[in-house]
N, C-alpha and C positions, 0 to 999 in steps of 0.2 A: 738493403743492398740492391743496388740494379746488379743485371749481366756484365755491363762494360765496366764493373770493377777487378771483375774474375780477368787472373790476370794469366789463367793457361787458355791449351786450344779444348776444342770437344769435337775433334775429328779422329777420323778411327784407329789413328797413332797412338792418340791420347787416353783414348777407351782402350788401349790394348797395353799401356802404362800402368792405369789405373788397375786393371786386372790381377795384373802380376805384381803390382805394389800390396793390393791387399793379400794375395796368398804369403808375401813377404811378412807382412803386418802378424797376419794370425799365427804366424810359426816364432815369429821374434817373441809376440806375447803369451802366445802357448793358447788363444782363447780367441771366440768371436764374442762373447758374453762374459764379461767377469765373472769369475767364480762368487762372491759374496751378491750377486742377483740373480734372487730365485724364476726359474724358466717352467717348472714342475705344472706352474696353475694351467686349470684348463680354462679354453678358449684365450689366451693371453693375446693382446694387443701390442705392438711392436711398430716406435714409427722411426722410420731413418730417415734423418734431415739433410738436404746435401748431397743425397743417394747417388748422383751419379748413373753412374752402368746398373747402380743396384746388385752388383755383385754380393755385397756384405748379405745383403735379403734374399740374395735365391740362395746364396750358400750354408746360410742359416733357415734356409726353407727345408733342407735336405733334412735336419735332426729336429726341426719342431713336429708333435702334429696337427695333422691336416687341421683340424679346429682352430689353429692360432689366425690371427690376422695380420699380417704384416702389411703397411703402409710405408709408401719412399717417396719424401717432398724434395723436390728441387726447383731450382728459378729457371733453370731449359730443362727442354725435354728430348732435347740431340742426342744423348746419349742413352734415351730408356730404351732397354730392350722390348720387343713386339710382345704383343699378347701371346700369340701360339711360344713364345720364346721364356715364359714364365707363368709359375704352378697359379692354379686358380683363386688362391688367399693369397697372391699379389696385387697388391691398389697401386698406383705410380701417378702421382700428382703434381701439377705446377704450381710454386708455392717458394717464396724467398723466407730464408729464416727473420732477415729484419725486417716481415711485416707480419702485422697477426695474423694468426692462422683462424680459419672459419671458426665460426661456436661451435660447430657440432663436430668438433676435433678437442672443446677445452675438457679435460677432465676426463679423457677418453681412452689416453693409454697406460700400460703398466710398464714398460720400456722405450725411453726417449735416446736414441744412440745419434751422436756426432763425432767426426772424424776430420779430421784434412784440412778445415775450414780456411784456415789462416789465410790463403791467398783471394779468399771474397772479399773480407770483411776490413774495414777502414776505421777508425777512430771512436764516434759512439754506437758504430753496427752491434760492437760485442753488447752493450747493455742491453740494447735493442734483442738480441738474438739469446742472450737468457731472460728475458721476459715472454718471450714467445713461447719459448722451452719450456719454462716454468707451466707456462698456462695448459699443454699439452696434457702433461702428469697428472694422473689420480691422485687422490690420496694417498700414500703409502705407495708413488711409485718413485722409477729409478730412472734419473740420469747417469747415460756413461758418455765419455766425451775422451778423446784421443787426439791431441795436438802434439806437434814438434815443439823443441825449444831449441827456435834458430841459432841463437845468442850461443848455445854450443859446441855449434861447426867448426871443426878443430878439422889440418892434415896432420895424422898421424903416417910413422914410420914403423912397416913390419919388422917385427923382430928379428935384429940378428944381420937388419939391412942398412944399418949407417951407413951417412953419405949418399943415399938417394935422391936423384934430383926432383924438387920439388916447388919450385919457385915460379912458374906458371900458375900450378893449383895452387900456392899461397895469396897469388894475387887474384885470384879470382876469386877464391873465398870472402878474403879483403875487399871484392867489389860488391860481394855480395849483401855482405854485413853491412855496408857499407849503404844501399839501397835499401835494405829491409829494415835500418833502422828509419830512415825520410817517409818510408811508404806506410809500413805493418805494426811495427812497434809501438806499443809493449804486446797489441795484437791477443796471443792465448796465455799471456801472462797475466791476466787481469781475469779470469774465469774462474779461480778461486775465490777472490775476491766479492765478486759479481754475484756471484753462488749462495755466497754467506748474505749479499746484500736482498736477496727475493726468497733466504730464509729454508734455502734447500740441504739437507745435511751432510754430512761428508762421513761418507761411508769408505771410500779407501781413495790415495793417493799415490801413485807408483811413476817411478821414472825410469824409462829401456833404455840401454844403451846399445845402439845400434849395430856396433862392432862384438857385442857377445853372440849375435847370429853365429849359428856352426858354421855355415857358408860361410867361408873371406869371397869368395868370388862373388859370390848372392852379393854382399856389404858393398865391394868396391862397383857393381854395377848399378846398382840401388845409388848411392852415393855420384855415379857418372851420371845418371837419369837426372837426379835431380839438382845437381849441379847446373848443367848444359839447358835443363829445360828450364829455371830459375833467371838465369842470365838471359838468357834470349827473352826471357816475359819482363824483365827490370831493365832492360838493356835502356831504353827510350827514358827513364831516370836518370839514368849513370850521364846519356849523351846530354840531357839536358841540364845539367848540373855544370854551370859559368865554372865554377873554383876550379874544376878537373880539367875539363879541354879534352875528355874522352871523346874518340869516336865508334860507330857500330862497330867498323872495321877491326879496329884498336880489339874493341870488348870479343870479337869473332875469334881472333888472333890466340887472344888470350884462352879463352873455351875449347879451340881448338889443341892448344898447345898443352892444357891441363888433362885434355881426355887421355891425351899420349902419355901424360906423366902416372897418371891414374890403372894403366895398362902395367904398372910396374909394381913394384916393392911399396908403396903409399896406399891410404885409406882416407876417407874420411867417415870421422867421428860425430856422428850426430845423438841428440838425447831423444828419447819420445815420453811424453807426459799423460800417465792414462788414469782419468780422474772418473768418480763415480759419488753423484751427490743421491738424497733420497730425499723425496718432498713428505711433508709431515704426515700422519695421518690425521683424522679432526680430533681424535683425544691425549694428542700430546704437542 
């Protein structure tokens, strides 16, 4: 994966998205660590791929101790927080998941976490990016991996509210799906799969629905964030795409007009996919 595949921004908008998408993340799944992977051992190794702001790793800095190591690879480093800005067993490395990682990273960790990815990675990135994975894990260690399943995105109507207009955010949705099938697809639908193929085992499989958050206001804002920011990163798809005759403007109109409908009695419905493999250890 180069940078120029990633198709959001990494300016301080979008670190401050990211923020609040992950405090959204751990309260929908109730967990920053799956419960069926053990955190107990001492000195544990912990690397987050993709890391980001590294939020996931200083907020899980808070409940490991001091002795653990936590490591966060990503291909920028725009968005790492400063050294004075995170605890002293925080590493922050430049590093794309579809390229090998250094030797002295294979066989290194006991927790390999991925989240969000989908919007980096392109066609054979994903084999790419569980071979790397794989090479990370110990013996007897754990991948956990948290993807969306786009293919989901439904506008639902609150209860009790038929008849609410909703036909801007259907057709944005529609543009969406629409895009993300040309660009990303099948994208984090192929991770199971991928998983079984480099022999990693499947310890649990769970899918979130987005809309069980207690918040409805948390949901339908989450749901505007990532609508609005979706569209404007695919927009340059949509306009280049002969058969439509879309323009920016058209696709602006329409984003615009969905946030307004979005403001009302509507949601959208999204899935999240939270998978957890375990690589073998040498006598099994």
């Amino acid at each position: 994966m180069t940078d120029s595949k990633y198709l959001l921004n990494r300016d301080a908008k979008e670190s401050a998205r990211l923020i609040e998408q992950h405090e959204w993340l751990k309260q929908l799944l109730g967990c920053n660590v799956h419960p069926r992977i053990p955190v107990d051992k001492p000195a544990l190794r912990i690397a987050d791929v993709a890391t980001g702001t590294s939020i996931w790793l200083l907020d899980l800095a808070k409940t490991l101790p001091s002795d653990a190591q936590l490591y966060g690879f990503d291909i920028s480093t725009a968005q790492f927080p400063s050294p004075a800005a995170r605890p002293s067993n925080v590493f922050l490395h430049e590093q794309s998941v579809t390229n090998p990682f250094p030797t002295q990273y294979h066989g290194f960790f006991d927790i390999v976490a991925v989240r969000l990815i989908t919007a980096g990675l392109r066609g054979d990135d994903w084999d790419a990016a569980v071979q790397n994975l794989n090479a990370l894990l110990k013996p007897g260690g754990y991948l956990q991996w948290i993807e969306p399943v786009h293919s989901s995105l439904k506008v639902f109507t609150a209860v009790g509210q038929v008849g609410t207009q909703n036909s801007a955010t259907r057709e944005a949705v529609g543009l969406f799906l629409d895009a993300y099938k040309k660009t990303l697809y099948p994208g984090p639908l192929q991770i199971q799969d991928l998983c079984q193929k480099y022999g990693l085992e499947e310890v649990a499989a769970e899918v979130f629905a987005s809309d069980h958050f207690p918040d409805m206001e948390k949901v339908r804002s989450q749901g505007k964030a990532f609508l609005s920011g979706a569209l404007v990163a695919m927009s340059s798809f949509l306009v280049n795409d002969e058969g439509k005759k879309l323009t920016a403007e058209y696709i602006d109109h329409v984003v615009k007009q969905s946030m307004v409908e979005l403001d009302g009695d509507i949601y959208l419905h999204s899935e999240m996919q939270f998978i957890v493999r375990r690589k073998p250890t040498m006598n099994t």
